[in-house]
C-alpha positions as CSV (number, residue, x, y, z in Angstrom):
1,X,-26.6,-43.2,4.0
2,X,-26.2,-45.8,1.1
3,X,-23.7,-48.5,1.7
4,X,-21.2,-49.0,-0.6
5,X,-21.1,-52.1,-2.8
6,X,-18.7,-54.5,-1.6
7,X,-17.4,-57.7,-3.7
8,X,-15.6,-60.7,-1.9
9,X,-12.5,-62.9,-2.9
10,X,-12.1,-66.4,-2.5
11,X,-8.1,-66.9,-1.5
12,X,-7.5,-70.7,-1.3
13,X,-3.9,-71.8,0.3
14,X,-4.1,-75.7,-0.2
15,X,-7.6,-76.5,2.4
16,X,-7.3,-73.2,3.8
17,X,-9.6,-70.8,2.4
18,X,-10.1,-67.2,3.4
19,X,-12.5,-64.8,2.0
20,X,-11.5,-60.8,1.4
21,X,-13.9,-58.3,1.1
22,X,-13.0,-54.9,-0.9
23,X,-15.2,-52.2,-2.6
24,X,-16.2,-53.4,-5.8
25,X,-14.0,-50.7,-7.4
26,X,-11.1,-52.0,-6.1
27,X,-11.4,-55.5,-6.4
28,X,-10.2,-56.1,-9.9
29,X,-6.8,-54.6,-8.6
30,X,-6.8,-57.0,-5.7
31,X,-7.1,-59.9,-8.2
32,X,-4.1,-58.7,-11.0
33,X,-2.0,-57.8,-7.7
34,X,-2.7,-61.7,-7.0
35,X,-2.2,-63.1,-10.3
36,X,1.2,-60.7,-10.9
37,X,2.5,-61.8,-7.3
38,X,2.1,-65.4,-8.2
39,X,3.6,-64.7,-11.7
40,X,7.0,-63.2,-10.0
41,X,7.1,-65.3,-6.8
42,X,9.0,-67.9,-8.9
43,X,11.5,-65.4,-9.7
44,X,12.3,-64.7,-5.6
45,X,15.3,-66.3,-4.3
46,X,15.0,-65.4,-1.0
47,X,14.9,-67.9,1.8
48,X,11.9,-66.6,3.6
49,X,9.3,-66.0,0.9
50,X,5.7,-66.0,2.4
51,X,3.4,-68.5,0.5
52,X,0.9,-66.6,-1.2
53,X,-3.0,-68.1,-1.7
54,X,-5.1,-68.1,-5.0
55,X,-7.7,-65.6,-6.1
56,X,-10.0,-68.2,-7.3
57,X,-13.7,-67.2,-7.1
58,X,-15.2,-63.5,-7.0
59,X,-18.7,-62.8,-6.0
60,X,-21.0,-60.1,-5.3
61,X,-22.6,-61.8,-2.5
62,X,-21.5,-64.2,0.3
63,X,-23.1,-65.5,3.3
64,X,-20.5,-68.3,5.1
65,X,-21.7,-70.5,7.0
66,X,-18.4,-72.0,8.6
67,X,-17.0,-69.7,11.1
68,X,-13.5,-71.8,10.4
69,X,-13.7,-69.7,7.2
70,X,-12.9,-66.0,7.9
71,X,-14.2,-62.7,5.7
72,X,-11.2,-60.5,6.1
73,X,-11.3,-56.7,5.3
74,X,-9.6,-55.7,2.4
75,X,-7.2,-53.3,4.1
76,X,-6.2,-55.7,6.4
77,X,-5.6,-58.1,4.3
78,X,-3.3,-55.6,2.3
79,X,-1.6,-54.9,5.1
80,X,-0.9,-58.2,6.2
81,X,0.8,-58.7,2.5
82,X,2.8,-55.3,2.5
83,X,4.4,-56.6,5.9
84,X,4.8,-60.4,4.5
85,X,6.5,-59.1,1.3
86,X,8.1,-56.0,2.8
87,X,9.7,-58.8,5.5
88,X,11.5,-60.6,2.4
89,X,14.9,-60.7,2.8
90,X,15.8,-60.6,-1.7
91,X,19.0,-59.3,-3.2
92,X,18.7,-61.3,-6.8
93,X,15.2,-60.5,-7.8
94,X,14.1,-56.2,-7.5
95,X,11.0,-56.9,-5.2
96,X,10.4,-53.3,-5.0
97,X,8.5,-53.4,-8.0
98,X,6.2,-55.6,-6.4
99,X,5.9,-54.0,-2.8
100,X,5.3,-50.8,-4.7
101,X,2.0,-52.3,-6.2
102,X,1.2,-53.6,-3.0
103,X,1.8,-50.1,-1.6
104,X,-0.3,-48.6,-4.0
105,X,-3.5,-50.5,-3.8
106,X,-2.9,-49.9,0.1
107,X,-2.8,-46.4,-0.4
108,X,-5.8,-46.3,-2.8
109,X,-7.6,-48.3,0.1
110,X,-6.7,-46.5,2.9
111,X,-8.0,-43.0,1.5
112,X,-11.6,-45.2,0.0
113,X,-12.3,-46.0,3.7
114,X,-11.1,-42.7,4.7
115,X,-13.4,-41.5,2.2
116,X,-16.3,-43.5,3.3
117,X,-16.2,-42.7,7.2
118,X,-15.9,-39.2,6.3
119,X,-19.6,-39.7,3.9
């Protein structure tokens, strides 16, 4: 069985940093979602916005040494987003635009790992 290839995210939220780790097909999607949710978060008016970290390094290979520094799965961390955004209370701004990216790369990942336990 041949593994697939797997890149990793740096997400940095002021000292906390968080690593994601997505197919390597998928990851440039994972970065434009972050930079196009940071791009429109300004425009939110909504009280209860969920503070979103930045993509700042990508890598093919990543060995951390400090456990305080998690490797989250990609569909996880999707889902976690999807609920944080789908949880914002907005009437000014049309957020679905951006929840229906969010949905889509969920969808795209859900059926790649579907995909994969099935091979």
């Amino acid at each position: 069985m041949v593994m697939a290839k797997m890149r990793y995210g740096m997400l940095q939220l002021g000292e906390h940093l968080e690593f994601v780790e997505m197919p390597d097909s998928h990851m440039y999607q994972l970065t434009a979602l972050n930079r196009r949710l940071h791009k429109e978060i300004a425009k939110l008016t909504a009280g209860n916005i969920p503070q979103l970290p930045v993509m700042t390094i990508e890598c093919d290979n990543l060995e951390v040494m400090d456990q305080r520094y998690p490797v989250t799965n990609g569909l996880d961390y999707i889902n976690r987003l999807e609920q944080n955004f789908a949880g914002i209370t907005e009437t000014a701004y049309p957020l679905i635009s951006l929840l229906t990216e969010i949905r889509a790369l969920q969808a795209q990942l859900e059926q790649w790992y579907e995909d994969e336990m099935e091979a």
